[in-house]
C-alpha positions in Angstrom: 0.0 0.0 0.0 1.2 3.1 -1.1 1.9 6.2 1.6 -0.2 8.8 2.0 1.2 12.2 1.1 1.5 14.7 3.6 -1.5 16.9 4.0 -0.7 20.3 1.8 3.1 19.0 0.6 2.0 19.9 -2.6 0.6 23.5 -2.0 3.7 24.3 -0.3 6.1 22.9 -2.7 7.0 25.3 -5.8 6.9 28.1 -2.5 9.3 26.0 -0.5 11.7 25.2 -3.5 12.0 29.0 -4.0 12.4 29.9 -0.6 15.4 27.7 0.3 18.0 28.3 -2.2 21.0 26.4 0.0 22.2 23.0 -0.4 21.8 21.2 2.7 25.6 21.4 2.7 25.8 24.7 1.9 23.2 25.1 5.0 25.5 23.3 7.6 28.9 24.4 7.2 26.8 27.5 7.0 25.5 27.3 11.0 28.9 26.3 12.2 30.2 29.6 11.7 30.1 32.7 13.9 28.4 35.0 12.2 25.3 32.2 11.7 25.8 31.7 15.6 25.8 35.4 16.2 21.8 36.5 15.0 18.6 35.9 15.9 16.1 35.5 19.1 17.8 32.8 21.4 14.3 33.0 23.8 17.3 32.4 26.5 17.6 29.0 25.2 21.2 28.7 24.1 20.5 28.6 20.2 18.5 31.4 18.1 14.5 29.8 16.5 16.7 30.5 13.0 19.3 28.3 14.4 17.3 25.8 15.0 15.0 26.0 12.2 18.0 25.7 10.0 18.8 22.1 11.5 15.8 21.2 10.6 15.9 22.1 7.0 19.1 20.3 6.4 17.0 17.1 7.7 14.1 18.1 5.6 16.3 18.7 2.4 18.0 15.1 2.9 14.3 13.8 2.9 12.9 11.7 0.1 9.8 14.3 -0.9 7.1 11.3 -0.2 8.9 10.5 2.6 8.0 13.9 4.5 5.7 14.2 7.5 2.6 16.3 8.2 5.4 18.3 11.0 8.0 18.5 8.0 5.2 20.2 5.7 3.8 22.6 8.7 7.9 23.4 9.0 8.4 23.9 5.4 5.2 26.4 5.5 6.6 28.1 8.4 10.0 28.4 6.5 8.3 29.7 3.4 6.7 32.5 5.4 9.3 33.7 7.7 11.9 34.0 4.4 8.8 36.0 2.3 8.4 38.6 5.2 12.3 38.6 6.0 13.0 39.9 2.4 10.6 42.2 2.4 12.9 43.9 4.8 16.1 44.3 3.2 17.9 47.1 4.5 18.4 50.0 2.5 21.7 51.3 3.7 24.1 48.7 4.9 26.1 46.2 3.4 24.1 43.6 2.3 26.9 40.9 2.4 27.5 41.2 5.8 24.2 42.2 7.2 22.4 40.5 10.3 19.5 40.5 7.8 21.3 38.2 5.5 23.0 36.0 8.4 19.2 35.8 9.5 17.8 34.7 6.1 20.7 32.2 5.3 19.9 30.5 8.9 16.9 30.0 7.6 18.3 28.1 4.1 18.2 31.4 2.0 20.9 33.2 0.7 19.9 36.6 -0.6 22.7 36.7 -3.1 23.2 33.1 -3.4 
């Protein structure tokens, strides 16, 4: 018997494959550096929600797609939101290429000028 699809994996697809333009390699050598350690809200936890969230991408990249759960999708969607409304915010007058906003988007599997 063939597995079910995860409920709305294929209405957040396309959105998803645009959204997270790092390998998952990319994505991992990316949070072992500083400046991926060095943004976002820790909550007092230790590691910043970006932080984690990009752990979690790297796991959902290395997924087969009909292999993904209902949590993976409801991930991906919160992914796919989060990098829409972070973009929207580019700043204006700094360095792009060194910018907390990038660091922020690339912890979260998008590289603005990747």
């Amino acid at each position: 018997m063939a597995k079910e699809r995860a409920e709305g994996l294929d209405d957040v697809w396309d959105d998803w494959q645009d959204a997270v333009t790092m390998t998952p390699k990319q994505l991992e050598e990316w949070l072992e550096t500083d400046e991926s350690q060095s943004v976002g809200d820790t909550g007092g936890k230790g590691e910043s929600t970006g932080h984690e969230s990009g752990r979690r991408i790297v796991e959902i990249l290395r997924t087969k797609k009909d292999d993904l759960t209902d949590d993976d999708v409801a991930h991906m969607k919160k992914v796919v939101g989060y990098v829409h409304r972070h973009r929207a915010q580019e700043p204006k007058h700094e360095d792009v290429k060194t910018s907390k906003w990038r660091y922020s988007l690339m912890n979260w599997g998008n590289d603005p000028l990747g």
